[in-house]
N, C-alpha and C positions, 0 to 999 in steps of 0.2 A: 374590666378596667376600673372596679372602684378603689383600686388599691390607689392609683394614680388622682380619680377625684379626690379622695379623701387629702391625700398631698398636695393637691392644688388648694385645695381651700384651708389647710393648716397653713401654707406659704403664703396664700393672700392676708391671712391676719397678721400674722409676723410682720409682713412689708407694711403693713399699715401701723401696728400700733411699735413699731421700731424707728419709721420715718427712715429710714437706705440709712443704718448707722455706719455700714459696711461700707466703704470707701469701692465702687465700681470694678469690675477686673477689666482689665486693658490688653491692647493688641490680641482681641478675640476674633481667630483664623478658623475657617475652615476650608480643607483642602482635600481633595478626589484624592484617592491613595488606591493602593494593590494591596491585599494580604495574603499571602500563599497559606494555605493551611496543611493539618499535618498531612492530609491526602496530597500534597503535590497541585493542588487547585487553587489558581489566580480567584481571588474573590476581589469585589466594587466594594470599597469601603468609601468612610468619609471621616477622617479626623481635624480630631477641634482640640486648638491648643490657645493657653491663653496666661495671664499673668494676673497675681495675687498679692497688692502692694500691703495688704495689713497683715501688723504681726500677729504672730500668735498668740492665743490668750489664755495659754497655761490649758492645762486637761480637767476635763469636765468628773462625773461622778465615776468610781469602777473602770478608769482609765488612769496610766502612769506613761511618764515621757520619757522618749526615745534619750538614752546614755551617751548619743551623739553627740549632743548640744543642742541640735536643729530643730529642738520643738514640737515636732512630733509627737502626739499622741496615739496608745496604742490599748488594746483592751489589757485590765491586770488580770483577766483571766489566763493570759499571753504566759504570766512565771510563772515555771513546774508544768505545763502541760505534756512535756515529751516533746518538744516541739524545739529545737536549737532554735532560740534568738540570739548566735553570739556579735563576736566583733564584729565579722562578716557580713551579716546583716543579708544571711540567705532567705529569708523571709522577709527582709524591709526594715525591719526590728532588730536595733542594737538595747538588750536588755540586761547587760550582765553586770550590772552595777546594784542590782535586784537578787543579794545572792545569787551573783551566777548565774541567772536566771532559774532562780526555784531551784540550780542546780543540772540545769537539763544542756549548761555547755559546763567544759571540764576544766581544772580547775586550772590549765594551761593556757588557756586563753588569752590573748592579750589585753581584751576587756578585764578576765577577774584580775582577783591580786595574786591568785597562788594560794589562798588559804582558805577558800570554800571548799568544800567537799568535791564539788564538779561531776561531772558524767551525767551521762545523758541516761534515765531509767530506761526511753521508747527507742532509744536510735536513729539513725536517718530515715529519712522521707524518702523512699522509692515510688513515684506513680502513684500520692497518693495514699497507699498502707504505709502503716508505722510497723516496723519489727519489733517484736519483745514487748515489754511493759505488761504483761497478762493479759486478763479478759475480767469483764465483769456478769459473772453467771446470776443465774435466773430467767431464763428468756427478755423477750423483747417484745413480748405481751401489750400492748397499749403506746406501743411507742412510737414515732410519727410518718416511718415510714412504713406502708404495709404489705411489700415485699419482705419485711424481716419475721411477720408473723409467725415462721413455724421456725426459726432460729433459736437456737439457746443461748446463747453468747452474744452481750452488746458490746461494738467497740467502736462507742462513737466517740471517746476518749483519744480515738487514733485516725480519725479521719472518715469512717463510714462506719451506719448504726449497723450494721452486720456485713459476712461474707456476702450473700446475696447482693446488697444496696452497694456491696463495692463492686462487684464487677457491672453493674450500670455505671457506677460514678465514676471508675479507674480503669474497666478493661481488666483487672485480675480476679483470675477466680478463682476457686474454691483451693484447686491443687497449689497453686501456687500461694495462697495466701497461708496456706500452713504448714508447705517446705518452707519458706522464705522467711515468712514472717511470726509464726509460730500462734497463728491464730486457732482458733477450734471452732470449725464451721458444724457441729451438730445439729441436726433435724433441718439445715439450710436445704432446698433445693437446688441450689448450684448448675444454671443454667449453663452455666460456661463449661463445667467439665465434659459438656456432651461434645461427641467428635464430630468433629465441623463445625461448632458453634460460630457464630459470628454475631459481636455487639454491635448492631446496626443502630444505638442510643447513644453508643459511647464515641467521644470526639476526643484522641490522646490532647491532651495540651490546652483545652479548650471546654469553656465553661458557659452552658446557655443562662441567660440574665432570668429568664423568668419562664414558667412553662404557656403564660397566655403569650407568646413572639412564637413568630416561627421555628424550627429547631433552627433552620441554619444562620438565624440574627444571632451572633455569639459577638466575644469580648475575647481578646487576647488576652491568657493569662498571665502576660506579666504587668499586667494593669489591673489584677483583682488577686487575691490572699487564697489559695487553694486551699486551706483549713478550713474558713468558716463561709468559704463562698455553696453552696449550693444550688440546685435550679429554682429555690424560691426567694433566694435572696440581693437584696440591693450589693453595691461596690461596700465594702468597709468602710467604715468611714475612721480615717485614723489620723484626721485632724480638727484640731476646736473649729475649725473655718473650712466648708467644704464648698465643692465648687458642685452648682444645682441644673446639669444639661439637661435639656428638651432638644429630640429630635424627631422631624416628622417630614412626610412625604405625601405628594397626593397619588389616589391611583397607584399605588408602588409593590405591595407585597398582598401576597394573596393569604388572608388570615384563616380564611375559615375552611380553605381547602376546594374553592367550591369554583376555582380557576377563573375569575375576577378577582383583578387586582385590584386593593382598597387601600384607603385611605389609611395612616397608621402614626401615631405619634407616643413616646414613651420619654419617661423622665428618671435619670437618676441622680441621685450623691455621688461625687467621687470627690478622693482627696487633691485639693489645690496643687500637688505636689507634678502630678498628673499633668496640669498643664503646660510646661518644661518639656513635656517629652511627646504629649498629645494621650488624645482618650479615642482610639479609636470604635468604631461599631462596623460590622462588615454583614456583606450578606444582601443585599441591595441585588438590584437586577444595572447591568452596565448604562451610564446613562441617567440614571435614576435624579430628578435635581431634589436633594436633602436641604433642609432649611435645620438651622442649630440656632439655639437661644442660649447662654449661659448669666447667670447671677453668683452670688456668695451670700451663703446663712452660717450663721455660726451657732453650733449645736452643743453650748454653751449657754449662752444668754436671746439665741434665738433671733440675731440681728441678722440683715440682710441688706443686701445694696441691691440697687437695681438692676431689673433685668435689659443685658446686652443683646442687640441682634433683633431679628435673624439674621446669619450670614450663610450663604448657601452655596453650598458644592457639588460639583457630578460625580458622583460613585463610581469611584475606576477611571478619573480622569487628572493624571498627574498634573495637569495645567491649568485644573478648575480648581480657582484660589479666590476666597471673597472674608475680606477682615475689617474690622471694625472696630474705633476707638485706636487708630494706628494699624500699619500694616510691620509684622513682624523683619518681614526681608527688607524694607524700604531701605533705597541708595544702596544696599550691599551689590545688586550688578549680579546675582545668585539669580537670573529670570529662570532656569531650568529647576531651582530647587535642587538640588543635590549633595547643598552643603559646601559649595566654593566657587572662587569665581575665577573662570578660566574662559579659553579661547571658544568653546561650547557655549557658552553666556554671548561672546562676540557673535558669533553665530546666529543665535538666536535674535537678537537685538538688529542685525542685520537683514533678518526677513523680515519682523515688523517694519522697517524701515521701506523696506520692496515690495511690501504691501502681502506678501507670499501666505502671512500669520497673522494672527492678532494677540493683546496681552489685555486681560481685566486691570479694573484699576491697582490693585494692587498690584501686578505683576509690572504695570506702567511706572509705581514709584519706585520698585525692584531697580527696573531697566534705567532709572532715571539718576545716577549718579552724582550730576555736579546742580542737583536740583531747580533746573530752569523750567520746568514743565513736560520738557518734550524727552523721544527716545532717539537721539539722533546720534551720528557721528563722535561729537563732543564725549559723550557716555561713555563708546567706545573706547576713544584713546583713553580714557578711567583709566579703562580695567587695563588695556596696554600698559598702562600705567603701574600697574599691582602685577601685573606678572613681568614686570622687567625689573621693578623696583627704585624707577625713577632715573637712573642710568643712563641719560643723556645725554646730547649735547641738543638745542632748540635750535631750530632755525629760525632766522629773525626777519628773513624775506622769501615772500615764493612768490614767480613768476610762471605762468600757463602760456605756452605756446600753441596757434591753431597753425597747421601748414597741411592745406588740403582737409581732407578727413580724420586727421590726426592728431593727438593732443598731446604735449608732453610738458611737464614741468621742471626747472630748475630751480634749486633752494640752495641754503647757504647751513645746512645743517637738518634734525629731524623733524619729518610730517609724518606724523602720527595716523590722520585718516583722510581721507576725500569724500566728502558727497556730494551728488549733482545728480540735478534733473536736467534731462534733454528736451525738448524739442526738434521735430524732424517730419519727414514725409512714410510716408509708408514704402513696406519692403525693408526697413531700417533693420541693420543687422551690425554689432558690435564686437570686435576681436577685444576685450580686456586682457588687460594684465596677470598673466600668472604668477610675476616676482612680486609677491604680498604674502602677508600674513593669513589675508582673507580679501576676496575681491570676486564682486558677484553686482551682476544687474538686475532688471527686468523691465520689458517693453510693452507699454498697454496700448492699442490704437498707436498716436504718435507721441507719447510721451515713453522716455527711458529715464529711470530711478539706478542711478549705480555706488555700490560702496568700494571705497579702495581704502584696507586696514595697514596701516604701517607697510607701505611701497617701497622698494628698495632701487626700482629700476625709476630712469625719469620717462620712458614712454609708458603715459597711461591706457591708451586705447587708441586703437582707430576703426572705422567706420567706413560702410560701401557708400555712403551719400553725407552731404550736409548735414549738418546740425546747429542748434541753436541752444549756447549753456541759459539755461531760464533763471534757474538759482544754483549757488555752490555754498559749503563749508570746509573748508580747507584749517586742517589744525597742529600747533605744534604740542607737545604735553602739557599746555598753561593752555590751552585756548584756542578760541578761533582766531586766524590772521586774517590782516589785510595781503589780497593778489593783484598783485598786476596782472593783466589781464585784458590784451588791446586788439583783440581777430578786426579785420575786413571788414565794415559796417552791414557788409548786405550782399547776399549770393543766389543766385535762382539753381535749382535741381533742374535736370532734363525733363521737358516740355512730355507730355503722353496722354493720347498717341500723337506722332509725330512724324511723317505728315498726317494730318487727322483731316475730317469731315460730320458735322458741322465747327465740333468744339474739341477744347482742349485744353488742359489742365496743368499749372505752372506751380510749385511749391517755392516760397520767396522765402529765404533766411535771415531773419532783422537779427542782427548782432548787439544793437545799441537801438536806443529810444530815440527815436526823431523822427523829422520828417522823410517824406518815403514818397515818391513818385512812380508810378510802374504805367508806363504807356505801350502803343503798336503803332510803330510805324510800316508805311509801305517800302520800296526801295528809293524814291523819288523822294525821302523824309518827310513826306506828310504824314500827318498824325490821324489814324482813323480809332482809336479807340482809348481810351484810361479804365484800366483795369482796379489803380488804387491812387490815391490821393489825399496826404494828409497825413496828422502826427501819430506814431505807432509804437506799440511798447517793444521789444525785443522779443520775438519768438517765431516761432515758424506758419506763413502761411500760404492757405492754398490757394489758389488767383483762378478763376476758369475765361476763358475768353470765348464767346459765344459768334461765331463770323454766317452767320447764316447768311446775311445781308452783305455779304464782301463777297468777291471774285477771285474763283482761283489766282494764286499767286504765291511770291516769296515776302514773308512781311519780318520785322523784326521786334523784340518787344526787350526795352529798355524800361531798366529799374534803378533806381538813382537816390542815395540817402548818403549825409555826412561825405559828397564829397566824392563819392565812392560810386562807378557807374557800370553793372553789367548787361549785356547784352545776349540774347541768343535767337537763332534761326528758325521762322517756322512755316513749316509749309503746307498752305492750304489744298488739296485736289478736291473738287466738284465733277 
């Protein structure tokens, strides 16, 4: 790892004798992802995506800008390699305002004008090998890689310093590289042409960052330049302002082979361009919690902003989202990440709500739409909102009916959602509404949590027992309303057991706040017990009446609040 101290303490000087000239990056996310690789294997990643409000600052030495406009810099070794940088920008690099690029796209181009020369000397890019453009003979004697040693032809001019070093680097070997591509693998050993070969090095598509990682820590290559990436080399860097990741883990990957998993942190360059689309890393064990750091150095004048984070994510967990300096999703109602917002979002925001999920904070200001703090109902009719396209007509009153166990609403136009907590006795069981958009509860102990999305029916539920609404949100597409909303002050559930010995257990329904009396009479109206007595908030409770000291018989127990007086039966045996 001294390749990385030595960068750590070149970056600590720069941040100090720069003072963060570099204006900070913003909305720095990291999120648990999937990468399927070319073998058809789900791998644990973690990508980090992030935003770079400084401009560009023009290109540094032996570096020319992208013909786009976009500022980009890219190496000038780029025009004339054999290497098409045209309009297309199949390499990244639009370059043909650059002679054409050296020449190497044709003079048809949309980029040239028609009156360069054009054509490509090397031809396209197959896997890697370049066809045509010759070879440069003399062996390959002292050259860096020393699998090429007994090769005669270098062709690092085309993508790998010999036939050998390419079928490590590309998967093609010997035969194929000189039907195809017209190379001349003399004195190569050509491990591939033997039958059955198999490059158990080689990852089609995929390019390891460095050879001290383990093989399987790789980089998608559409985030790193197949030309000049190697296995010993950093990301390109092909802007004046690069973005500088630190990713580390504790306990997480097993480096040395010796099956303890260690601790492991590595750092790269990559270009700002990057953060728009994310940089991912894969290869993680599922689970795995990755901490990311990003800053900006400009490889230029050597300025730097400060570093962002940690923000940390679970490798392989679509759901594991942790951002900083702003969350990139905030208010878009996108809590599933997928890229829109739909009744799958409703969904989702509804089990948080039923308690069924949870959402990190970011995922919290995701779900949080009309930005009041919370994820509630309100949020919902949002996004009802975005997929209907506003289309309404509001209603301007809603009224809640309780008749029995039943609950049903009239309005004068549209309700967007319903929420309500219940209160109740145990054994509580709920018939909801299926005429909705979405409409789901859940019961914990004696509390019920239910949502009802854009209801089209006015019966919203009913129930094998009493209940007590504790809180409601009732909304039209502007908002929460005002509900009438007037049940019965106060109801008792069946007495159990009943007849009982010694005791017995009453669940009382306070509908409204107030005063509340709950006594036991005999049948003669004398008063042998008070069970409750005094001012109560509205909810459901349970009453036990203890009669050890009483005499078989028939007593009654009255409950009495706003006016409002029930009664029931209960019968002692001794």
């Amino acid at each position: 790892m001294k390749m990385i101290s030595k960068f750590n303490v070149l970056f600590a000087v720069c941040m100090m004798s720069s003072m963060f000239a570099l204006e900070d990056p913003t909305n720095v996310c990291a999120t648990g992802s999937e990468l399927e690789d070319t073998y058809g294997v789900l791998q644990a990643a973690v990508t980090t995506t992030w935003e770079d409000s400084n401009p560009a600052e023009g290109c540094g030495d032996g570096e020319v800008e992208d013909c786009d406009g976009s500022g980009e810099c890219w190496p000038a070794s780029w025009i004339g390699d054999n290497y098409p940088d045209c309009n297309d920008q199949q390499y990244g690099a639009d370059l043909t305002c650059y002679d054409c690029d050296g020449g190497d796209c044709p003079a048809t181009d949309p980029g040239c004008d028609g009156t360069d020369g054009g054509g490509t000397t090397g031809g396209a890019t197959t896997g890697g090998a370049t066809t045509g453009g010759g070879t440069t003979t003399g062996g390959t004697t002292g050259g860096s890689d020393p699998v090429c040693d007994d090769c005669v032809n270098d062709f690092t001019a085309y993508g790998s310093e010999c036939c050998d070093s390419a079928w490590i680097d590309f998967g093609i070997n010997c035969a194929a590289l000189e039907a195809n591509y017209s190379w001349d693998c003399t004195g190569c050993n050509c491990p591939g042409d033997v039958v059955g070969a198999d490059n158990d090095q080689y990852v089609p598509g995929l390019l390891a960052v460095t050879d001290e990682l383990p093989n399987k820590l790789l980089l998608l290559d559409n985030y790193v330049d197949v030309r000049t990436l190697d296995q010993q080399d950093e990301i390109p860097q092909d802007r004046s302002i690069l973005g500088v990741l630190t990713y580390s883990c504790v306990a997480c990957l097993d480096q040395d082979g010796d099956g303890t998993l260690d601790d492991w942190t590595y750092t790269w360059e990559a270009s700002t361009s990057l953060g728009e689309t994310g940089f991912s890393v894969y290869g993680f064990e599922y689970g795995t919690s990755v901490d990311v750091t990003v800053s900006l150095v400009s490889n230029i004048s050597g300025d730097t902003s400060q570093t962002v984070g940690p923000v940390t994510a679970i490798a392989g967990d679509a759901d594991s989202q942790d951002c900083f300096g702003g969350c990139s999703t905030a208010g878009t109602g996108d809590v599933n990440l997928d890229g829109s917002t739909n009744v799958l979002d409703i969904v989702a925001i509804v089990n948080v709500i039923l308690g069924t999920s949870e959402l990190d904070d970011c995922g919290l200001e995701t779900a949080d739409l009309n930005g009041d703090g919370a994820a509630n109902v309100l949020d919902i009719v949002s996004i009802v909102n975005l997929i209907l396209g506003g289309r309404v007509v509001d209603a301007t009153s809603v009224e809640l009916n309780k008749d029995s166990n039943s609950l049903t609403m009239k309005s004068n136009g549209y309700v967007g959602g319903i929420q309500m907590t219940l209160s109740h006795g145990s054994g509580f069981v709920l018939d909801i509404t299926d005429d909705a958009m979405v409409a789901d509860y859940l019961t914990t102990g004696n509390t019920t949590t239910l949502v009802i999305v854009k209801p089209e029916s006015n019966e919203l539920f009913t129930a094998n027992s009493d209940f007590v609404i504790k809180d409601m949100i009732v909304a039209n597409s502007q908002g929460a309303m005002n509900v009438a909303y007037a049940p019965q002050s106060i109801s008792l559930d069946r007495a159990y057991p009943n007849p009982f010995n010694p005791s017995t257990t009453i669940n009382m329904n306070l509908h409204q706040d107030g005063f509340v009396s709950v006594k036991i009479y005999n049948l003669m109206g004398q008063e042998i017990a008070t069970l409750s007595e005094g001012n109560m908030i509205a909810n459901t409770y349970s009453l036990t009446w203890d009669a050890k000291d009483v005499p078989t018989g028939v007593y009654m127990v009255r409950a009495e609040s706003a006016g409002h007086v029930e009664t029931q039966k209960l019968m002692l045996l001794k």
